[in-house]
N, CA, C and O of each residue as an XYZ file, in Angstrom:
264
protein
N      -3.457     16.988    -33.551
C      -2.250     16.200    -33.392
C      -1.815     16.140    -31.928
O      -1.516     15.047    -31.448
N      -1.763     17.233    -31.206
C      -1.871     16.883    -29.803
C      -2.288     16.540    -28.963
O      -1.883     16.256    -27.836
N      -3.479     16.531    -29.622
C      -4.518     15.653    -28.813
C      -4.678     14.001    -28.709
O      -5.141     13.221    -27.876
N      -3.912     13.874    -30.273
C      -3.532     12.240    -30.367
C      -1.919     11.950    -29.277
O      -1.503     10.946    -28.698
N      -1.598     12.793    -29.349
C      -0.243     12.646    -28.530
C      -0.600     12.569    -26.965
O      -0.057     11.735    -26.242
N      -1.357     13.305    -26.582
C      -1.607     13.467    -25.262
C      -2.742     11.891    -24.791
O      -2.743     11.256    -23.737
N      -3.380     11.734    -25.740
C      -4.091     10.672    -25.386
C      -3.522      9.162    -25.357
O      -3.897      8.132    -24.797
N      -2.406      9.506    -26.247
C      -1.738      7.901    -26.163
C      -0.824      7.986    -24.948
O      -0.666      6.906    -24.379
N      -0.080      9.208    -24.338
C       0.367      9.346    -23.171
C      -0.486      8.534    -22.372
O      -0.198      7.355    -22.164
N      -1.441      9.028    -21.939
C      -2.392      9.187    -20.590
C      -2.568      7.244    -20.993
O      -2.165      6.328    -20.277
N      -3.187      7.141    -22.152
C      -3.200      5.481    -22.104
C      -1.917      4.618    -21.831
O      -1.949      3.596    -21.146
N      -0.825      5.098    -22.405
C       0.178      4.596    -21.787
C       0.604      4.084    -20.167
O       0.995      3.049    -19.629
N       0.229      5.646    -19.721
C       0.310      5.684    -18.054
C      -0.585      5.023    -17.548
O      -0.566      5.060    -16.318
N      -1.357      4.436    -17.983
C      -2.908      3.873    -17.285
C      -2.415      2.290    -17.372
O      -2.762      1.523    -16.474
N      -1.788      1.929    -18.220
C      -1.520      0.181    -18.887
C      -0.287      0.366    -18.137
O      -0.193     -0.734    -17.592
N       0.514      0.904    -17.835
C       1.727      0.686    -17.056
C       1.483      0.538    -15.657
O       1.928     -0.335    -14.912
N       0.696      1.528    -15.378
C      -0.100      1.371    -13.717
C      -0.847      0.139    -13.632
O      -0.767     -0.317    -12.491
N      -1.657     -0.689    -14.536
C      -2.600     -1.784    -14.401
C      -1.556     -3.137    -14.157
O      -2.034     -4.260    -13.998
N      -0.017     -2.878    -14.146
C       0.672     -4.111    -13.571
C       1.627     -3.294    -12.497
O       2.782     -3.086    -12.869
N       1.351     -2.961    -11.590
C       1.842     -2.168    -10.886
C       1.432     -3.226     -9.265
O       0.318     -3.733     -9.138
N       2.641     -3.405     -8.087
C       1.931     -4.734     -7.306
C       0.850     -3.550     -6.692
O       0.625     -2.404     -7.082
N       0.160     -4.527     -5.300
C      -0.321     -3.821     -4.516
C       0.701     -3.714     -3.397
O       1.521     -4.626     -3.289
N       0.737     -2.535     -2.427
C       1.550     -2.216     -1.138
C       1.395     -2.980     -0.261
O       0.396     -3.699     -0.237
N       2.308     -3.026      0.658
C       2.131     -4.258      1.346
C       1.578     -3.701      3.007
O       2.257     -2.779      3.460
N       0.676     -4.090      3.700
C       0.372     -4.324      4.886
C       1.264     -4.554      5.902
O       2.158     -5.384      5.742
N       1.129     -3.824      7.115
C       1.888     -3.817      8.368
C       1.006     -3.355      9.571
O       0.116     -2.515      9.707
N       1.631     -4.261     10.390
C       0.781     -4.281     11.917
C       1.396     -3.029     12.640
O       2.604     -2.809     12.551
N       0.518     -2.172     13.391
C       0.735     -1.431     14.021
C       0.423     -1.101     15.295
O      -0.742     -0.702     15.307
N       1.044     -1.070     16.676
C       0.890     -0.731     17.519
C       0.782      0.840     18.000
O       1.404      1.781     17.506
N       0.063      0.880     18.829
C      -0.584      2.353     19.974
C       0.936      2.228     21.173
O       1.395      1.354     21.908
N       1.289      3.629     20.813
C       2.578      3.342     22.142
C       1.963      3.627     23.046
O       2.747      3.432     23.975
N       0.327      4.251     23.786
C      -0.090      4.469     24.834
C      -0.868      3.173     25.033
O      -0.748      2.820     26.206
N      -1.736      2.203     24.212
C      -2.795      1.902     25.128
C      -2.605      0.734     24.394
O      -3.668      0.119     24.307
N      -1.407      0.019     23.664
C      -1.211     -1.208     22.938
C      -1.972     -2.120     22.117
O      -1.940     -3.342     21.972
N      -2.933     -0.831     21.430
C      -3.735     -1.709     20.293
C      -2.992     -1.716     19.312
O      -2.119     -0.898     19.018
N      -3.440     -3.004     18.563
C      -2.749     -3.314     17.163
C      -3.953     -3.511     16.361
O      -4.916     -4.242     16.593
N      -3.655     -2.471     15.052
C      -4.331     -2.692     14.240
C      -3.631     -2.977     12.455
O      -2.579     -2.403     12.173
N      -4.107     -3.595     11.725
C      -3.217     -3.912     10.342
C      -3.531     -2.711      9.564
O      -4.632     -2.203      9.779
N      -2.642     -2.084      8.567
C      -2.775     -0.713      8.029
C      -1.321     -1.014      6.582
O      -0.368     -1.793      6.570
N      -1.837      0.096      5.483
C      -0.311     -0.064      4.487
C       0.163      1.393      5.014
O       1.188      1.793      4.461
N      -0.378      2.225      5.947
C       0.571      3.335      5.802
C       0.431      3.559      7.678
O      -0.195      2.738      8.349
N       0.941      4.468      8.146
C       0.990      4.693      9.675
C      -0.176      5.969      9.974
O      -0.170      7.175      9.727
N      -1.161      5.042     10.632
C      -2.444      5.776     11.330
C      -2.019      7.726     11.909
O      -2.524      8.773     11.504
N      -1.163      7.544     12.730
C      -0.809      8.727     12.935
C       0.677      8.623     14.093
O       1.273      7.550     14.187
N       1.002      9.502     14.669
C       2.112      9.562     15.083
C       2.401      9.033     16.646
O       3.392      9.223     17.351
N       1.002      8.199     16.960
C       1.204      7.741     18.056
C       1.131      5.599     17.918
O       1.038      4.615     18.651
N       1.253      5.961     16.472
C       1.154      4.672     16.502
C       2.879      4.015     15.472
O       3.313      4.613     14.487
N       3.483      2.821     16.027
C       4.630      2.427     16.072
C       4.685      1.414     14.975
O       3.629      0.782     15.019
N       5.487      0.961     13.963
C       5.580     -0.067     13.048
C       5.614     -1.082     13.741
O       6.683     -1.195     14.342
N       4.740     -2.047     13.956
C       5.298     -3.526     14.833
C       5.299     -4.711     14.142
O       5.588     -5.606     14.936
N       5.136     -5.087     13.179
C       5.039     -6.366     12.041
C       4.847     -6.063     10.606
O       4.453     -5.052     10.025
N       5.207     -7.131     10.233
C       5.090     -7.120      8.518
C       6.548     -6.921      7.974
O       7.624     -6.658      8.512
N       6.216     -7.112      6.920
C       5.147     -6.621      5.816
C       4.118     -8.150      5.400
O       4.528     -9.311      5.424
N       3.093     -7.804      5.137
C       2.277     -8.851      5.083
C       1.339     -8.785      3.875
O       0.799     -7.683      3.777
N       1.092     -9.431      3.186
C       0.290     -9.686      2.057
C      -1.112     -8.720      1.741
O      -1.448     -7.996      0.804
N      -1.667     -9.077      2.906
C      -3.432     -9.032      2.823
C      -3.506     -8.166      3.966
O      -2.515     -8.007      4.679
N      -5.340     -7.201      4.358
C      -5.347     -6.887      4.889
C      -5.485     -7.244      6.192
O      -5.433     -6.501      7.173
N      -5.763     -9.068      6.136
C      -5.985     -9.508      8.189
C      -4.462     -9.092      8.583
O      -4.301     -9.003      9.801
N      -3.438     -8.848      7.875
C      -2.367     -9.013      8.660
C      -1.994    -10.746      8.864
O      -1.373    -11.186      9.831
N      -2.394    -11.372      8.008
C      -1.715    -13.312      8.654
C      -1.039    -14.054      7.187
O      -0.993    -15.266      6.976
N      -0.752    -13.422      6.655
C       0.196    -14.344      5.497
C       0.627    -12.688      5.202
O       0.186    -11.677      4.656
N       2.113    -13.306      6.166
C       3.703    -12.440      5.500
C       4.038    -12.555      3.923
O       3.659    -13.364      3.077
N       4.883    -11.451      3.857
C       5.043    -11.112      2.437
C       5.040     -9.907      1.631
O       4.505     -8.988      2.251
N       5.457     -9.562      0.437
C       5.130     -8.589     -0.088
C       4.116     -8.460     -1.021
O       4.273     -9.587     -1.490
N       3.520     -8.164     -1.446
C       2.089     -8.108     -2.615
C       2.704     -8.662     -3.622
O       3.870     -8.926     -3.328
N       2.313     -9.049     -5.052
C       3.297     -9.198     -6.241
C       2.770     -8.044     -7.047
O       3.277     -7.768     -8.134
């Protein structure tokens, strides 16, 4: 019986996640050497939020994911 319980959980959580959007993309600048590269989360601590939020990963159609 718990095993039927636990399994309709876990399927539950799986079909709720399968309409879940995707994150959205943002351009990021280097505060030392001014590269920009497109990323959904921040490379590391030398690099600055500079655009977005943007759809896709080129970074060229603004927006949020659906």
């Amino acid at each position: 019986m718990k095993k039927k319980i636990a399994l309709i959980v876990v399927l539950g959580m799986a079909a709720v996640s399968a309409f879940a959007g995707g994150a959205p993309w943002y351009k990021w600048i280097n505060r030392y050497d001014r590269t920009i590269i497109c990323a959904q989360i921040s490379p590391g601590e030398a690099w600055i939020q500079y655009q977005g939020p943007f759809m896709e990963a080129r970074c060229s159609k603004p927006g949020v994911p659906q």
